[in-house]
C-alpha positions in Angstrom: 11.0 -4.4 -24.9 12.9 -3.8 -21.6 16.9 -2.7 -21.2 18.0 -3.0 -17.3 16.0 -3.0 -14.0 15.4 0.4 -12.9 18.3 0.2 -9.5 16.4 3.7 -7.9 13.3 1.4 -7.6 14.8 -1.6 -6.8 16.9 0.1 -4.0 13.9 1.8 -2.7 11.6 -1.8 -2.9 15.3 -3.8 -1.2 15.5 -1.4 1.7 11.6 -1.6 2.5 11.9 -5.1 2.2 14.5 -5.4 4.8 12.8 -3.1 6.7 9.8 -5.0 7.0 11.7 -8.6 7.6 13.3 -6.4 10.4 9.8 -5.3 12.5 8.4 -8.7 11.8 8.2 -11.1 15.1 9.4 -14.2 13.6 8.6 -16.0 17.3 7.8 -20.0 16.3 9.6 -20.0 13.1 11.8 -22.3 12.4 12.8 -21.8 9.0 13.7 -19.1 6.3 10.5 -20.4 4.5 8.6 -20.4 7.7 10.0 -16.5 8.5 9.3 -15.2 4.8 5.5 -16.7 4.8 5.6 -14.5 7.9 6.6 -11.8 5.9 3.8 -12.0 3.4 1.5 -12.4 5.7 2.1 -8.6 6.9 1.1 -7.6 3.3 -0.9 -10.4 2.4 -3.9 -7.8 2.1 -2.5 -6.0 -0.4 -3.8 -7.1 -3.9 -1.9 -6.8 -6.8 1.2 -6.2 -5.3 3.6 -8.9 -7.4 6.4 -6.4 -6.6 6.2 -7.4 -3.1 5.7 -10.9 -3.3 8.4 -10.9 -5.6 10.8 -9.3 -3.3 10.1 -11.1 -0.3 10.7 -14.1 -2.4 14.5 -13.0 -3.8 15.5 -11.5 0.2 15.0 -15.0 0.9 16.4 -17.0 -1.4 19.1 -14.0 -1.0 19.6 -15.9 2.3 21.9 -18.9 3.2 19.5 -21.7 4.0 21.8 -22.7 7.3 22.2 -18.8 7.8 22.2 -18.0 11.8 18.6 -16.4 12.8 20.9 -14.6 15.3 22.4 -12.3 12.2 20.7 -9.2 11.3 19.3 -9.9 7.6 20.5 -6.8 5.9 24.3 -8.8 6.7 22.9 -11.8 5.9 21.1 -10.5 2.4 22.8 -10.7 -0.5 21.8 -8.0 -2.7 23.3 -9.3 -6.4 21.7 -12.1 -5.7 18.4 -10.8 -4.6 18.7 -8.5 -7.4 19.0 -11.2 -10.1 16.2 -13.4 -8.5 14.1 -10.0 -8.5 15.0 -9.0 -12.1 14.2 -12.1 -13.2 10.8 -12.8 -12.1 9.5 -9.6 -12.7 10.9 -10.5 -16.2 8.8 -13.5 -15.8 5.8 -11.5 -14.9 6.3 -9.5 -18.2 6.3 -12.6 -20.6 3.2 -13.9 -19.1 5.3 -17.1 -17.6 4.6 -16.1 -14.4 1.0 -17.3 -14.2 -0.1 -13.7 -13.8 -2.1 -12.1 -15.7 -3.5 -9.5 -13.6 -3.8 -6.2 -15.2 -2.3 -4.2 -12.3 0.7 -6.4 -11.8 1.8 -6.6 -15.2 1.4 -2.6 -14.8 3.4 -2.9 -11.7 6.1 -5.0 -13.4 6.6 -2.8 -16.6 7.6 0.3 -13.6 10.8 -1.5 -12.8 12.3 -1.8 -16.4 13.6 1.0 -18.4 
């Protein structure tokens, strides 16, 4: 089936990520929850986009819950860990466990597994 997450993708997906958490005005939220349903709301319109949904999910489970909101997240991030959260929903995605069954995600899945 699959051997390893493809890192050029995930690198490229990680970085936007950040970027996004970044340019996002996180005024009136009081949480890492409330900041990464923030998050997805900036690409909330984008259908079939499990990649995203998946990697705003691992940058913030990436993050300490009693992290400062005064740190930049790319120092706050950690990236093993995002990466092992990321690899293994997508994984999830794959197997069907994920509750997707979308066509174009699973497609979207299969593109970060060599």
């Amino acid at each position: 089936m699959t051997q390893g997450l493809r890192e050029d993708l995930f690198v490229e997906l990680f970085d936007n990520m950040l970027t996004l958490w970044e340019a996002t005005d996180f005024t009136d939220c009081t949480t890492w929850f409330d900041r990464s349903q923030r998050v997805e709301a900036a690409f909330g319109v984008a259908e079939h986009r499990i990649d995203l949904t998946t990697m705003n999910y691992a940058v913030h489970r990436a993050i300490a819950p009693d992290a400062s909101f005064d740190w930049p997240v790319r120092e706050l991030v950690d990236r093993n860990e995002a990466r092992q959260i990321f690899q293994a929903n997508m994984m999830r995605v794959l197997m069907g466990a994920a509750g997707v069954w979308q066509m174009d995600n699973l497609e979207i899945a299969r593109r970060y597994f060599v």
